[in-house]
C-alpha positions in Angstrom: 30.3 22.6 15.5 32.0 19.7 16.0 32.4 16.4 13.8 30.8 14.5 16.8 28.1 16.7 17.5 27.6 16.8 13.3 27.6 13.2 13.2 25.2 12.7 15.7 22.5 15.6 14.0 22.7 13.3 10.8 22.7 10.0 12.3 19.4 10.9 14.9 17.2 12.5 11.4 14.4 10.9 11.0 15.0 9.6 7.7 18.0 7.8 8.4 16.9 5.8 11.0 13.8 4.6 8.9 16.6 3.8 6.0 18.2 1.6 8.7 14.7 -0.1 9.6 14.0 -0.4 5.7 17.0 -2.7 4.8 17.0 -4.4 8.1 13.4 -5.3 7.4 14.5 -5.9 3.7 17.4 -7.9 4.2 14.9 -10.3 6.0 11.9 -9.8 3.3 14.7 -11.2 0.5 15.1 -14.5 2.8 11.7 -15.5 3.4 10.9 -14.5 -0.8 14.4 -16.2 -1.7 13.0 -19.6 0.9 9.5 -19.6 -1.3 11.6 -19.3 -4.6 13.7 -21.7 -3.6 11.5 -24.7 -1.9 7.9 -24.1 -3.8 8.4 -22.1 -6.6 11.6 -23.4 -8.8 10.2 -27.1 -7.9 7.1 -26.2 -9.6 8.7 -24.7 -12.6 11.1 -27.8 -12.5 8.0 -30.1 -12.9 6.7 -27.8 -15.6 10.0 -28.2 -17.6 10.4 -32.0 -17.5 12.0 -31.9 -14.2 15.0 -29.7 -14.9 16.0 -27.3 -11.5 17.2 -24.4 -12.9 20.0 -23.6 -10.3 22.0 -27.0 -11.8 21.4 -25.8 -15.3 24.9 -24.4 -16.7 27.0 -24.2 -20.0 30.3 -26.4 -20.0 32.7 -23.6 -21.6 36.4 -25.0 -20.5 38.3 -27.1 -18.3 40.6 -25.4 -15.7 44.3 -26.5 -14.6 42.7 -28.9 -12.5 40.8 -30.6 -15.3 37.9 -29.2 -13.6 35.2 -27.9 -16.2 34.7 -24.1 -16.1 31.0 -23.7 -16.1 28.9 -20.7 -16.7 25.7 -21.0 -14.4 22.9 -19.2 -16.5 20.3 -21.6 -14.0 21.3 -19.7 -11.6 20.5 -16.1 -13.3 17.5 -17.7 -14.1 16.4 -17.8 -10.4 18.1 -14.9 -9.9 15.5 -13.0 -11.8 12.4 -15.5 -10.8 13.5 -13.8 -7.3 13.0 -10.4 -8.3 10.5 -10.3 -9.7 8.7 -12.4 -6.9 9.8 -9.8 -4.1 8.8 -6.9 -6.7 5.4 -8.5 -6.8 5.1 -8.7 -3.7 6.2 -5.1 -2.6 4.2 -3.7 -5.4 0.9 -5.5 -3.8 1.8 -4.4 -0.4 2.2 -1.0 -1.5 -1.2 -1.0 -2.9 -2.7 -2.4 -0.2 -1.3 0.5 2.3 -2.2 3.0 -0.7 -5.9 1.9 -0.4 -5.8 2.2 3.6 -4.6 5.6 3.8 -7.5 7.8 3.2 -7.0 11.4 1.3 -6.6 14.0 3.1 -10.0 16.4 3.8 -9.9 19.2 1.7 -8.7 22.4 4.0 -11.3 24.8 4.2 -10.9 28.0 2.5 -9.0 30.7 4.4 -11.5 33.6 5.2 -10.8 37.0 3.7 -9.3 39.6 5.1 -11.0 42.2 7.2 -10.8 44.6 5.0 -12.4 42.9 2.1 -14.9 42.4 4.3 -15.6 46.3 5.1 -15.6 46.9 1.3 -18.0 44.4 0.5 -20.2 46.0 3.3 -19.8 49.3 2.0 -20.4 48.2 -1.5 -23.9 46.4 -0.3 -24.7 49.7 1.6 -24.1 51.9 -1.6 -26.4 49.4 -3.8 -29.1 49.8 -1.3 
């Protein structure tokens, strides 16, 4: 078999192509969440904390060459993790929701016996008689 040929058997399984769908879908799940975090959510949480937005809030640790000051950005770790946990929210209620949609599966009836259980039986019943 050729690489080609392989290629193309693991590119056209099912599962790789919903992988593909899943981050493509993903990628533009994490913009809308990161657009809510951003514009309604960190505002709120500004107001809530005196007006402080966390993506300015940072620790002065040095100046550079420059005389710039070397800042570590904790504010922005901070939303960082106010965005995860928002999109985990959110998958983990979607995922519920689809859970409670799909309804279980019927129980499968149970096989019948074989034939020549069947014939024994009868002859037991026919011997008790």
């Amino acid at each position: 078999m050729s690489i080609a040929s392989e290629f193309k058997e693991f590119a056209m399984r099912g599962s790789v192509i919903d992988l593909a769908v899943g981050v493509v879908i993903g990628g533009a799940f994490g913009t809308i969440v990161t657009a809510i975090v951003n514009g309604i959510i960190m505002p709120i949480a500004g107001v809530l904390t005196s007006g402080t937005d966390f993506s300015n809030l940072a620790l002065r640790i040095s100046t550079d060459a420059k005389g710039e000051p070397v800042l570590l950005k904790y504010g922005l770790v901070a939303q960082s993790i106010v965005n995860f946990l928002i999109i985990a929210f959110v998958i983990f209620i979607c995922l519920r929701g689809i859970n409670k949609l799909k309804k279980p599966a019927a129980p499968a009836a149970p096989p019948p016996p074989p034939r020549q259980e069947v014939l024994l039986e009868e002859i037991r019943n026919l011997l008790a008689k």
